[in-house]
N, C-alpha and C positions, 0 to 999 in steps of 0.2 A: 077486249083489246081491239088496235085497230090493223089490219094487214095494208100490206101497199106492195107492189112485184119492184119498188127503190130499194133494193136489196147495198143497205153500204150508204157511208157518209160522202161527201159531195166528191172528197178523196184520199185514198188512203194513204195519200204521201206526207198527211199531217195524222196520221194514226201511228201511235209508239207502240214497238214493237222491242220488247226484252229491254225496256228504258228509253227507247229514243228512236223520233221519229222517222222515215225513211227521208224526212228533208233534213234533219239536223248530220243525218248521215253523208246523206251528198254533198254537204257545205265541209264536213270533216275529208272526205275525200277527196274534193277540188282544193281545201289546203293544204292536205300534203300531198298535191300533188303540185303544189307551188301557185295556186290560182288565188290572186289577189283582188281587195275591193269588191264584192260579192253583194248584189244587190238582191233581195228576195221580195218579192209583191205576192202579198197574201190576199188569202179572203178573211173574213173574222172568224173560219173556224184556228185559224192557225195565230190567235193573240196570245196562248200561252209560250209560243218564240220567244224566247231573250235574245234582242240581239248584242252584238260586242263587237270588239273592234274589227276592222275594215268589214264588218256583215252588217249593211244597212238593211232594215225590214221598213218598207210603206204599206198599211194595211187598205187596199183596194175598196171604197164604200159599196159601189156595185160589183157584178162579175163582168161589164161592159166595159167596167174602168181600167183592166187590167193590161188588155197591151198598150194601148195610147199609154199608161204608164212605162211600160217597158222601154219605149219607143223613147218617152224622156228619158228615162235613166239612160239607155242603149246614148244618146245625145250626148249625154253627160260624160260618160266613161270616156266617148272617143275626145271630145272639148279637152280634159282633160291629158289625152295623150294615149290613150289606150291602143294600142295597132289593132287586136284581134281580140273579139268578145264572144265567152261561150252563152249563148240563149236558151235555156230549157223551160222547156213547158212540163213541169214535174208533174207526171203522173206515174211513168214507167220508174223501177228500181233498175237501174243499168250501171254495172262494173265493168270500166274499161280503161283502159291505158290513159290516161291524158296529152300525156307527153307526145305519144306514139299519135296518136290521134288527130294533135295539130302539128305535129311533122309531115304529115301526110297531107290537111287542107293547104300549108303551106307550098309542097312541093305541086300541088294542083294549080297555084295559082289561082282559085276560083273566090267568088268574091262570099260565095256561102259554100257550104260545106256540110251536107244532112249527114245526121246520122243514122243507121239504119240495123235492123240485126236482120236474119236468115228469110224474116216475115215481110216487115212492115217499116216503116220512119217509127222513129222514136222519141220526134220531139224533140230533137238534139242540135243543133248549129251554131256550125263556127262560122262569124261574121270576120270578113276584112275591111277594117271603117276605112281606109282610102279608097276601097271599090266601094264600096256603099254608101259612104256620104256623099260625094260631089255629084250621084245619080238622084237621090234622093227617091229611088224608086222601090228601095226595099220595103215590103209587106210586113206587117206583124200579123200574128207567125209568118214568118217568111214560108214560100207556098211555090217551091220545087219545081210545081206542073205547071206554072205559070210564068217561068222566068225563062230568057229568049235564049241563051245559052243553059241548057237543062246540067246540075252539078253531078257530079259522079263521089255519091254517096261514098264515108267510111263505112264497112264494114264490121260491127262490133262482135268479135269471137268471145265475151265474157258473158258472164249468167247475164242475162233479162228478164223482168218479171212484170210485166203489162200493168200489174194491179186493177184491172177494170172490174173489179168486183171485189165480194167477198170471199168466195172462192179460190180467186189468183193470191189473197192476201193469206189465207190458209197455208196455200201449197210454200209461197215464201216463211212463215213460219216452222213447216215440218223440212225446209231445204237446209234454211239456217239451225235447226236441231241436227240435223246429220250431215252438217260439213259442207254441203253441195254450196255457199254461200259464203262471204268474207263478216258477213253478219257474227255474232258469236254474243251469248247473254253474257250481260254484265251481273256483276257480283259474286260469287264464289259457289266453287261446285263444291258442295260438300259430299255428295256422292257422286258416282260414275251418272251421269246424266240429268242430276237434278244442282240446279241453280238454286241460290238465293239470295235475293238483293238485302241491302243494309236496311237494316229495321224492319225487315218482315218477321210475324212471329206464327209459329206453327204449334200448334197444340200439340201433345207428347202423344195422342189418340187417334190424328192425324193419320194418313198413307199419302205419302207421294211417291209414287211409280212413274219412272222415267222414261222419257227424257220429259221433263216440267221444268217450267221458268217461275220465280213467286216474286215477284215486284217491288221497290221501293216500299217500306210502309204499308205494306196487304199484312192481312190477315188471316188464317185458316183455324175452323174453330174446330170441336172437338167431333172427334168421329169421322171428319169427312174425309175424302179422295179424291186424288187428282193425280190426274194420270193420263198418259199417251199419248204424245206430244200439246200439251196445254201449255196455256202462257196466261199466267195472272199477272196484268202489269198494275203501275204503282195505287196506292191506295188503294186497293179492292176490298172485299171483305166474304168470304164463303163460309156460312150459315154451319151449324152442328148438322153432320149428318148428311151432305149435301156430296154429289157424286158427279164430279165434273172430268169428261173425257172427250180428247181430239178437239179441242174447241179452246177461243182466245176469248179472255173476258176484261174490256178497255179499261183506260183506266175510270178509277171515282165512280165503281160500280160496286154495286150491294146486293150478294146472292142471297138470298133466304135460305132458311133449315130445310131439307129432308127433300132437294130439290134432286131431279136426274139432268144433265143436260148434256147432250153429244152433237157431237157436228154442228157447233154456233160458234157465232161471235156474237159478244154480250155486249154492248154500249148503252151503259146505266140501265133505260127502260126499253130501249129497244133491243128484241130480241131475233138476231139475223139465224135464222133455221135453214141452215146451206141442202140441204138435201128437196125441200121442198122451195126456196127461193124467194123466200116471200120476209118481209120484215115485219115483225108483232111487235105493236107498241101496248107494253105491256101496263096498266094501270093499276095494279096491287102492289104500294109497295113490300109486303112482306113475302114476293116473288122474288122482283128480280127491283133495283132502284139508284138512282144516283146517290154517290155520296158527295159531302160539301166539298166543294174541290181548294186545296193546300195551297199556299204560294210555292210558285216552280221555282224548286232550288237553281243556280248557275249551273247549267253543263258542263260536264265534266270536259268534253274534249275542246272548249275554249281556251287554249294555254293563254291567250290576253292577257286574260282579268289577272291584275298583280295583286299583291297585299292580302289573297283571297286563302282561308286554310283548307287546302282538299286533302287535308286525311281522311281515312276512310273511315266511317263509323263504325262504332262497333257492331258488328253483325247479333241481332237478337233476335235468336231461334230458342224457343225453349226443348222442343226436342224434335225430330223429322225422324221417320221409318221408312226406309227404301225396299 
């Protein structure tokens, strides 16, 4: 294998976590919280996005190209009429009022608006396109310590979770298993703490020990465990006999038989070992491997898409032991 201290993919706000990303979550959040025409600039790890209606996605060729995009779109919105645009630069998971949030940039009168929690910025601003356009002097990312009249941050009193690593992504996994979090697995709790999405199948020889998530279409073969606070998201696949604890393994990964794994995150062949920090690209596949990855069904929290059937599938588990 190969090690590298790049602990983690370029970022975790395009890694799914209990079925869906933490951007597909902020896009469902800024909707019902009434936020309209929603522009996202990816990099290409984030092409498995479908976008839908008023969620336009431009996928960014370089990571150079990304605000001079913004910077059009930010153009566009206001041309169009927009008064006040929210700008994130997704990295952070951040829960907070919306409503309450630009009631406040608004009673500031201020032409940006940071958002900040107890630590740091958070990558968050509220633009007012009649003080920012006819200046023509706003920064992408707009950049606080530099502006002649310095803004007086919101406040966010709701969870934060930085994600700068694997670690931070960990801890939001075990917050959203015991509540601390508006996060909550999809699919159906068949017992007191264990999840399971539509079409995961569990062998009858199985353990799953709670609180565990089993993902879209994964699999758990015969004999193994999993257990304390794990998250196998969609299409996985965990080997006979294979013993996975405290650790999230992405999707369109392939564990092997008779494997131990604790405190990782598993991303196909790389293996993120959080205790020592280091990333093992692992080259056997009958360790750890990518599976062929699926077309990504419509998300479910797009109410848009019409004519579309979201009944729920039927759930096939053929037998789970708590």
């Amino acid at each position: 294998g190969r090690q590298s201290e790049d602990a983690g993919p370029a970022s975790f706000a395009c890694v799914e976590l209990f079925g869906q990303s933490i951007l597909e979550r902020t896009i469902l959040r800024l909707q019902q919280a009434g936020v309209r025409n929603i522009s996202v600039v990816a990099s290409s790890i984030c092409v498995e996005f479908v976008a839908a209606k008023n969620v336009a996605v431009t996928i960014a060729a370089q990571p150079d190209d990304c605000w001079p995009t913004v910077k059009r779109l930010f153009q566009n919105h206001v041309q169009r009429g927009t008064d006040t645009v929210l700008i994130a630069d997704l990295g952070a998971y951040v829960e907070f009022d919306v409503a309450k949030a630009l009631q406040f940039h608004m009673a500031k009168l201020q032409a940006v608006t940071p958002l900040h929690d107890a630590h740091a910025s958070l990558s968050y601003w509220f633009v007012d396109a009649s003080q920012a356009m006819p200046s023509r002097a706003l920064a992408f990312p707009p950049d606080e310590d530099r502006m002649a009249d310095r803004p007086v941050p919101y406040l966010v009193d709701g969870y934060v979770n930085q994600l700068a690593d694997a670690h931070d992504f960990r801890r939001l996994v075990v917050d959203a298993f015991f509540g601390r979090t508006s996060i909550t697995p999809s699919g159906r709790e068949i017992k007191p703490g264990v999840w399971i999405d539509s079409g995961a199948r569990v062998h009858k020889s199985a353990r799953l020990v709670g609180p565990v998530y089993i993902g879209r279409s994964t699999r758990v073969h015969p004999g193994a465990v999993i257990s304390r606070c794990t998250s196998l998201e969609r299409n996985c696949s965990v080997g006979q006999g294979s013993l996975i604890v405290n650790s999230s393994i992405l999707p369109h990964t392939i564990v092997g038989r008779g494997l131990d794994i604790c405190a990782a995150v598993v991303d196909g062949s790389d293996f993120i070992h959080l205790h020592q920090n280091v990333t093992v690209h692992i080259e056997d596949p009958y360790l750890v491997s990518s599976a062929v990855s699926r077309p990504l069904q419509l998300p479910a929290y797009l109410p848009q898409y019409e004519g579309v059937d979201r009944r729920t599938e039927q759930l096939e588990v053929e037998y789970s032991q708590y």
